[in-house]
C-alpha positions in Angstrom: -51.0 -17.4 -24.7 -53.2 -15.5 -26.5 -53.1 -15.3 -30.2 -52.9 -11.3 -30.2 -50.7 -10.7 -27.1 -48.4 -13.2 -29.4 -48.7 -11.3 -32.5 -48.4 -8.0 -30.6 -44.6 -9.4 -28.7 -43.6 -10.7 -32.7 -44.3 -7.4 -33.9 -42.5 -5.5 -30.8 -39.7 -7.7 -31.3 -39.0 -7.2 -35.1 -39.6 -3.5 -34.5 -36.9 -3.4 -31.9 -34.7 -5.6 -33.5 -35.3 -3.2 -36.6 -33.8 -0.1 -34.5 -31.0 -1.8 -32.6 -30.0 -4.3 -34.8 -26.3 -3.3 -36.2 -25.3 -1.7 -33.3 -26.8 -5.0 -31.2 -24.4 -7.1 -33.5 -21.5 -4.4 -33.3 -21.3 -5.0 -29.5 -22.2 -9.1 -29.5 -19.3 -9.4 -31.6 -16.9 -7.1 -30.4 -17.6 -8.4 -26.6 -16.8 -11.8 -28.0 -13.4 -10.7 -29.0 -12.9 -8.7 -26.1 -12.9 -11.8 -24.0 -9.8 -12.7 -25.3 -8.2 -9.4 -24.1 -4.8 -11.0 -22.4 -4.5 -13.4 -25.2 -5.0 -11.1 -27.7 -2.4 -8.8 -25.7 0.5 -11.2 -25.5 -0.2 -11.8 -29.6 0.3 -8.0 -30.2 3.2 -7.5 -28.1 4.7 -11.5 -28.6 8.1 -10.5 -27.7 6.9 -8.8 -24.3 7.6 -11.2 -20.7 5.1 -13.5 -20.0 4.9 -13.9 -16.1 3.3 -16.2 -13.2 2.5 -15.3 -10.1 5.3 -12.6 -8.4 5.7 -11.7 -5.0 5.6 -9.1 -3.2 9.3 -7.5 -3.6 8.9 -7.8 -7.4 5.8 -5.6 -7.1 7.4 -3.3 -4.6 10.3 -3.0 -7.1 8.3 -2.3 -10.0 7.2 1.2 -8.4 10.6 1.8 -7.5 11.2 1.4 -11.5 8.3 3.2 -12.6 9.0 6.6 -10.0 12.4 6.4 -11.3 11.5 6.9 -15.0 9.0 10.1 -14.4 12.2 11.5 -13.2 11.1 13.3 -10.5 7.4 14.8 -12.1 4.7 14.7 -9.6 2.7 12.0 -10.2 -1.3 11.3 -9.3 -1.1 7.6 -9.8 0.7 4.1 -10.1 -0.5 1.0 -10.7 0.7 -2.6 -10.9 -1.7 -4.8 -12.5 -1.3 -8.8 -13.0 -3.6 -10.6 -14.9 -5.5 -13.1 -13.1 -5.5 -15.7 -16.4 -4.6 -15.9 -20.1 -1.3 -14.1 -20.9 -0.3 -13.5 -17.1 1.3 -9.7 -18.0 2.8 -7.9 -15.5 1.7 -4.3 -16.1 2.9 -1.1 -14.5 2.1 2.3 -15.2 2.6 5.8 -13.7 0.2 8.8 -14.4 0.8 12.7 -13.8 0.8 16.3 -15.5 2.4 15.6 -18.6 3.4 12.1 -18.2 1.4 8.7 -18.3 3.2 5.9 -19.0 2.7 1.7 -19.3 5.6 -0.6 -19.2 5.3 -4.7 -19.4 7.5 -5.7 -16.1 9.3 -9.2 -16.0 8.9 -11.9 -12.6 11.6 -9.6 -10.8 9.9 -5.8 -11.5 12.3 -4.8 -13.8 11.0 -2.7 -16.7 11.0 -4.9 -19.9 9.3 -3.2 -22.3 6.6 -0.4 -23.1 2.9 -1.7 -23.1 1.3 -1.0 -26.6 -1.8 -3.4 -27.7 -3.4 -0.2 -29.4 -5.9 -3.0 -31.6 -6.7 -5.0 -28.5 -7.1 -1.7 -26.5 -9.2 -0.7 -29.5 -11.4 -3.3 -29.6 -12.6 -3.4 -25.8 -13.2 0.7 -25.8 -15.2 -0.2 -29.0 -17.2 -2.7 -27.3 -17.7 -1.1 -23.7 -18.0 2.3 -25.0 -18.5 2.7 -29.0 -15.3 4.9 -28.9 -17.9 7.5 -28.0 -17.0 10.4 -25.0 -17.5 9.4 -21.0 -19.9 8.9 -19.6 -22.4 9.2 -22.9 -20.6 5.9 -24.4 -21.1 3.5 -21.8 -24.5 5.3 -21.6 -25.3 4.2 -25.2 -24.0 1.1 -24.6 -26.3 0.3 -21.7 -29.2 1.3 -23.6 -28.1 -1.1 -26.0 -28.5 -3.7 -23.7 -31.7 -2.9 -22.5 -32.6 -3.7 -25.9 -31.4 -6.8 -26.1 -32.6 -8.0 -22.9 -36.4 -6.8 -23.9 -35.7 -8.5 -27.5 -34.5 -11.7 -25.6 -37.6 -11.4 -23.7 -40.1 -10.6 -26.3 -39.2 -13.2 -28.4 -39.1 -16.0 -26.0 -43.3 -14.3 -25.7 -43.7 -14.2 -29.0 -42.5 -18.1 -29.4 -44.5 -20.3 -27.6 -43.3 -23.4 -28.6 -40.0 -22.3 -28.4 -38.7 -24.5 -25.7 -40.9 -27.4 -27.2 -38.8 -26.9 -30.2 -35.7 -26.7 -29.1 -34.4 -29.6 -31.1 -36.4 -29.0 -34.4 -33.7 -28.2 -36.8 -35.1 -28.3 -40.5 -32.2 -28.2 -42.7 -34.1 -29.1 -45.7 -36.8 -26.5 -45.8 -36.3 -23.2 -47.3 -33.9 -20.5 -46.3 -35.9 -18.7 -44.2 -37.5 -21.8 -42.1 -33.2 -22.8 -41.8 -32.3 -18.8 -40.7 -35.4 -19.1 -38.3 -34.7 -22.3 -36.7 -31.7 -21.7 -36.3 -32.4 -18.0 -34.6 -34.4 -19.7 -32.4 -32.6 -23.4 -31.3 -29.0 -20.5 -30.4 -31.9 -18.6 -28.6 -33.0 -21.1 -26.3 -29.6 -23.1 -25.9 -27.5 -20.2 -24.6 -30.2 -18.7 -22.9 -28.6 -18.5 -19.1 -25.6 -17.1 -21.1 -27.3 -14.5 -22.9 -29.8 -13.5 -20.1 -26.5 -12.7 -17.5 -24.1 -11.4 -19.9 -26.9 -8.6 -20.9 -28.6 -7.9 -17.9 -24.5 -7.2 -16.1 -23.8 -5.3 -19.2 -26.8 -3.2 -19.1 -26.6 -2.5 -15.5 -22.7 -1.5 -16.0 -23.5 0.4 -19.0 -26.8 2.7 -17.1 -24.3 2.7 -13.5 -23.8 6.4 -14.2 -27.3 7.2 -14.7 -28.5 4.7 -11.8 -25.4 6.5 -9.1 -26.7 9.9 -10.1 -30.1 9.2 -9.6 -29.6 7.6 -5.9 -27.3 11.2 -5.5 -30.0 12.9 -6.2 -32.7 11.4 -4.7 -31.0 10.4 -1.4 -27.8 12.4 -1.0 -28.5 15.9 -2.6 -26.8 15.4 -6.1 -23.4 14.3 -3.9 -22.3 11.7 -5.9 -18.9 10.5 -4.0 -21.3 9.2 -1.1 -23.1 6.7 -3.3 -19.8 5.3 -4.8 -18.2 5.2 -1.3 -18.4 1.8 -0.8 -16.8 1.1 -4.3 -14.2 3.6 -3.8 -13.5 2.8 0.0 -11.8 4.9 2.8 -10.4 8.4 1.5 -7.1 10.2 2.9 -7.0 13.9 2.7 -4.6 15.5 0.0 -1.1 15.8 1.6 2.2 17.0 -1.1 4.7 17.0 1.9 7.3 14.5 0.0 7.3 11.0 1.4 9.1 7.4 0.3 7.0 5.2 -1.3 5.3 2.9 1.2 6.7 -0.9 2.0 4.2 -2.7 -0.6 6.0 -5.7 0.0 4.7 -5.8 3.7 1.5 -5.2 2.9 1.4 -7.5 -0.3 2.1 -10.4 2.8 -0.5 -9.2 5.5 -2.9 -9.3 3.0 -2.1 -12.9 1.0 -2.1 -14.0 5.5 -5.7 -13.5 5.9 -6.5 -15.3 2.4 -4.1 -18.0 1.8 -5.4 -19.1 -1.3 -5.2 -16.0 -3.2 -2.8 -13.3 -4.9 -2.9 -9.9 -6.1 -3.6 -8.6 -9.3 -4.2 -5.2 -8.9 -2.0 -3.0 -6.5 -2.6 1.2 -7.2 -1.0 4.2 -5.3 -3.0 7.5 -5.3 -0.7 10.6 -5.0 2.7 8.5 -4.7 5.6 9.8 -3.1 3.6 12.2 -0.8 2.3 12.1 2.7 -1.2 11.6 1.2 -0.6 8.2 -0.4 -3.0 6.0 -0.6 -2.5 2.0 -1.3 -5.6 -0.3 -2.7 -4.5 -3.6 -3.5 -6.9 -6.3 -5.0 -6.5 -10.2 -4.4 -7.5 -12.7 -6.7 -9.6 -15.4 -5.1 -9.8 -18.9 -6.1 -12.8 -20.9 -6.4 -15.1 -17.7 -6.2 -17.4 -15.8 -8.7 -16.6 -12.7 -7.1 -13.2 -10.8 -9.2 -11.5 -10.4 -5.9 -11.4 -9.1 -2.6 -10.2 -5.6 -1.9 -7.8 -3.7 1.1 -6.7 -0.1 2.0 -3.4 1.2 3.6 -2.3 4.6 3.9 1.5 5.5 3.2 2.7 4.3 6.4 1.1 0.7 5.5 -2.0 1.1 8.3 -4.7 -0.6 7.2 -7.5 1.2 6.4 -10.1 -1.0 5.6 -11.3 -4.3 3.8 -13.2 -3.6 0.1 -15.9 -5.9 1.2 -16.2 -7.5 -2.2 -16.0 -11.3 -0.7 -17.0 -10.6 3.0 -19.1 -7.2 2.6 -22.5 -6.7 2.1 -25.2 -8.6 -0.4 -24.7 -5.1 -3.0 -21.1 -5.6 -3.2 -20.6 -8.9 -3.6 -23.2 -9.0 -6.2 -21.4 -5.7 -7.8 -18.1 -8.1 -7.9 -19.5 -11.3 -8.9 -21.7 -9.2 -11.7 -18.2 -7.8 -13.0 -16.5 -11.8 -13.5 -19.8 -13.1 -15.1 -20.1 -10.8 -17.5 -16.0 -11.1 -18.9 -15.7 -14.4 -18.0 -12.9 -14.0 -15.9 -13.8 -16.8 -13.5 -13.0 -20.5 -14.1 -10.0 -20.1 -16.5 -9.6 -21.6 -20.0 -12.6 -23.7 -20.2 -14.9 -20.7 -19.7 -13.3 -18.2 -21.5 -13.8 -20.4 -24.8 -17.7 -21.2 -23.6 -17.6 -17.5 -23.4 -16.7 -17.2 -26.8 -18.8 -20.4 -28.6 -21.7 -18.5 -26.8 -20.9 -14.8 -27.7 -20.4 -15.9 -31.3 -23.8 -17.3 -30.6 -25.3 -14.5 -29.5 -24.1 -12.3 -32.2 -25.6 -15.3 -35.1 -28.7 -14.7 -33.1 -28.4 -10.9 -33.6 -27.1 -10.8 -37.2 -30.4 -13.4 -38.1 -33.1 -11.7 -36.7 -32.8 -8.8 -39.4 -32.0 -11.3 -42.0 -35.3 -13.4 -41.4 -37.1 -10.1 -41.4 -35.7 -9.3 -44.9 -36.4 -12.9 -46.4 -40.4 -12.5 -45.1 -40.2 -9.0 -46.9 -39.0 -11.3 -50.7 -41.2 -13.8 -50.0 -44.0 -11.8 -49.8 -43.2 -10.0 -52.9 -42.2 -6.9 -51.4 -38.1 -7.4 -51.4 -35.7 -4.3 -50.1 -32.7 -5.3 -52.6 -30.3 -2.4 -51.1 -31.0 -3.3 -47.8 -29.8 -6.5 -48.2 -26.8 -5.8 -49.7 -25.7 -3.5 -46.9 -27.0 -6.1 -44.0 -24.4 -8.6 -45.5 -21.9 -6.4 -45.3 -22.6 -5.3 -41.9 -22.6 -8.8 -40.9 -19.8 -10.3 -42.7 -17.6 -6.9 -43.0 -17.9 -5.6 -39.9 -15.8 -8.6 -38.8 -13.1 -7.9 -41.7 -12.7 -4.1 -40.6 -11.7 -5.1 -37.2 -9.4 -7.5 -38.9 -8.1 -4.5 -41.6 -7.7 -2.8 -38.7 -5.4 -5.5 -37.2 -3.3 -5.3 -39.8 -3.4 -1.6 -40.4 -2.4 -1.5 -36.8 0.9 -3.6 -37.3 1.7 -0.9 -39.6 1.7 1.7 -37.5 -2.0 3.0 -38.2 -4.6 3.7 -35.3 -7.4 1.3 -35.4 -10.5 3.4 -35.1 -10.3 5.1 -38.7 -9.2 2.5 -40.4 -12.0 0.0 -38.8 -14.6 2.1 -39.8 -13.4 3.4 -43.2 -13.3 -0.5 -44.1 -16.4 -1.0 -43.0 -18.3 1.9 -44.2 -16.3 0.6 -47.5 -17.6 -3.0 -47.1 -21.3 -1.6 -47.4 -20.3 0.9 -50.2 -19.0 -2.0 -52.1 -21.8 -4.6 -51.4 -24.1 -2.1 -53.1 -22.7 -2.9 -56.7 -23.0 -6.8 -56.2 -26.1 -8.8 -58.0 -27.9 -9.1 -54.7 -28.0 -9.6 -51.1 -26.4 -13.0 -51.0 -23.7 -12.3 -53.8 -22.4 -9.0 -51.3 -22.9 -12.0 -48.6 -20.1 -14.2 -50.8 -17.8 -11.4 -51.4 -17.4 -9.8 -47.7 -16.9 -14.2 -46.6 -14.4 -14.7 -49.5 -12.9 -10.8 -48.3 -12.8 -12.1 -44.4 -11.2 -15.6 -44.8 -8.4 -13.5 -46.5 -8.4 -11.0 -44.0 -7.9 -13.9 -41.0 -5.7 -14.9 -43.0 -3.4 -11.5 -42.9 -3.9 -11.4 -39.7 -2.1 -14.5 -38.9 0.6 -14.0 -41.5 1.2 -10.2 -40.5 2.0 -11.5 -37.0 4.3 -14.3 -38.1 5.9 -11.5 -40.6 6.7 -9.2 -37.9 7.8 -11.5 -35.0 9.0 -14.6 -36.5 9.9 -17.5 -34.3 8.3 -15.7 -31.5 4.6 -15.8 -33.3 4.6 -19.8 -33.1 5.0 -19.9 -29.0 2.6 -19.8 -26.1 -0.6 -17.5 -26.4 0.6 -15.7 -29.8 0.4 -19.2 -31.6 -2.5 -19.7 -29.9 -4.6 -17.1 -31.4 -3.0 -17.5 -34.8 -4.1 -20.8 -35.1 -7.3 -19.6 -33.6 -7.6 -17.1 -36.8 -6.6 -19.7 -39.2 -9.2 -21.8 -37.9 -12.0 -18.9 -38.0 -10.6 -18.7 -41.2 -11.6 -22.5 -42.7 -14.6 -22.6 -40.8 -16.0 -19.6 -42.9 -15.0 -20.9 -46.0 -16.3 -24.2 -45.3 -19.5 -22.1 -44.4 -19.1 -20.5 -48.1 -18.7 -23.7 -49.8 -21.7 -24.8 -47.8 -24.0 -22.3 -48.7 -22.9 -22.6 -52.4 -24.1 -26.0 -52.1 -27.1 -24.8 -50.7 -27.8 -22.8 -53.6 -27.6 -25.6 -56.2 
């Protein structure tokens, strides 16, 4: 390529990464969490049922349970919804004027316990949304990974050997040639991985604006007809009182015509009224798409198929788009990949700044105050959602104390020597705050902290945990 179209993409990309760079990071790393929402679930709430698969009269039963607690309100909603992997809760929840509740069922529908993950629940609005208003936050969000994809792009441009080099790892030169290789060997190894996660978050992000526009250009600005196919057959508004329709029944004529599958995801609209409406979704094994969907009105006629296994090229793409992105396909195994390569993603998106501020010393012309605040947005953003962990087992809500520790973090960093000494104390501060983590959970629940998917992610912080001090010792050594 040519040496100025090359220069041009270098100086594109470090201008972009310049302007999106935090808030690229914020939602690499809090993605990377959020794929471990059902674990992460089950390690709030450790003392909560833990399911398999349930039939059909468990699930009928469960909206029996759930009508009988509103107590007679008029309700717009109820949902049963059973996770598909990791945690296997069985969720039900009822929605009206003045009442909207979530309880955690066990395998026979009865009503165990209320649902409250407020940290996990935290984290993924953070990460889909930025905690900021519908639709603007998923708005900002898909902007966001616009960005990334065009830095993903423009760097791979403004690299030419990067593919040559995919193995050239030079430990022993100076920091920056160490933060740039390695920037660039995480950018070409998880490539695939980075390319689909951000072009299916983008695209979920802009759906608003990209529905709206169709409205408008096709349908006159009405929006319902472009989300049709996603929102499948309608049934006109009807109050006249009615039972509850026999979910059982349908549960079983819709596991008949896929034998392989099960449901996850049953939802009433308008229960208890004439104008029910039933739309059940079926796990499906062996397939990228997240399931296949059905209709039935309140006297258990079908209405129609969702069309997200057998439908058209748009939906099945739509469905698939929604697995690979959360990683919800291919159990276990992928979920971790997922993870190795999110915290990948996010190294990649924490480096780029710092290679930009180490060209800026070396060259004479260091930004001392910026680097102090980059390590703490790097390493403290990670320890505020873990203050907020903790704050959360005590009763606090996670969104002020997250960013109160990390607006703290950078307040803080600013009194160290310099940028790697604020880098040392917000390590030295996380390890610790892992560590809380962990011990907060085995404070409050005991025995029950050291079984199944609880232990699972307390060992998983413990072992965060050594891996970033043995990352501090490291780069002490380094330093020598």
């Amino acid at each position: 390529m040519p040496a100025g179209f090359v220069r041009a993409m270098l100086s594109g990309h470090s201008e972009l990464g310049l302007a999106f760079g935090a808030l690229i990071y914020l939602v690499c790393l809090t993605g990377t969490v959020a794929v471990f929402v059902n674990e992460l679930q089950v390690w709030e709430q450790p003392n909560a049922p833990v399911v398999g698969r349930v039939d059909g009269n468990a699930i009928a039963k469960a909206f029996h349970n759930a009508a009988e607690a509103a107590n007679g309100r008029k309700l717009a909603s109820a949902y049963v919804s059973l996770q598909a992997q990791g945690g296997q809760r069985f969720v039900v929840a009822a929605r009206g004027a003045g009442f909207d509740e979530s309880w955690l069922a066990d395998a026979t529908g009865t009503l165990a316990a209320k649902n409250e993950a407020p940290w996990t629940d935290f984290v993924g609005d953070l990460h889909m949304t930025l905690l900021l208003p519908s639709p603007w936050g998923g708005m900002a969000v898909g902007i966001i990974g616009v960005a990334l994809l065009s830095l993903i792009l423009s760097g791979i441009l403004a690299h030419p050997r990067i593919f040559r080099d995919a193995f050239a790892l030079r430990w022993a030169g100076s920091r920056r040639l160490r933060e740039a290789d390695l920037h660039n060997r995480l950018s070409v190894w998880g490539l695939p991985f980075h390319l689909a996660v951000t072009l299916t978050g983008a695209f979920f992000g802009l759906s608003f604006l990209l529905i709206m526009a169709v409205a408008t250009l096709a349908y006159r600005g009405d929006m319902r007809r472009v989300t049709q196919a996603l929102d499948g057959p309608r049934i006109a508004a009807d109050d006249t009182p009615a039972p509850l329709p026999d979910i059982a029944a349908m549960v079983a004529r819709a596991i008949a015509r896929h034998s392989d599958a099960y449901p996850t995801y049953v939802g009433i609209e308008r229960p208890g009224t004439m104008g029910q409406r039933v739309m059940m979704e079926l796990h499906l094994s062996r397939r990228l798409v997240r399931g296949e969907r059905f209709y039935f009105d309140g006297n258990g006629n079908d209405l129609a198929a969702g069309g997200f296994a057998t439908g058209s090229i748009g939906l099945q793409a739509y469905a698939a788009a929604a697995s690979l992105h959360f990683g919800t396909f291919g159990g276990l195994p992928v979920k971790l990949a997922y993870g190795i390569l999110g915290l990948a993603l996010s190294t990649i998106s924490a480096g780029g700044i710092s290679i930009w501020l180490i060209r800026r010393r070396d060259q004479g012309r260091p930004l001392p105050r910026l680097e102090k605040a980059w390590a703490a947005i790097v390493w403290g953003t990670p320890l505020a959602l873990a203050i907020s962990a903790i704050g959360s087992r005590m009763g606090l809500p996670p969104a002020p104390v997250f960013w109160t520790a990390a607006i703290g973090a950078v307040l803080l960093s600013l009194a160290a020597r310099d940028g790697v000494a604020a880098s040392c104390w917000n390590r030295r501060a996380l390890v610790l705050g892992l560590t809380a983590m962990a011990a907060a959970e085995c404070a409050g629940f005991g025995r029950e902290a050291f079984v199944g998917y609880a232990a699972c992610v307390n060992l998983g912080l413990i072992f965060i945990a050594l891996a970033v001090a043995a990352f501090l010792a490291s780069a002490a050594w380094h330093r020598r």
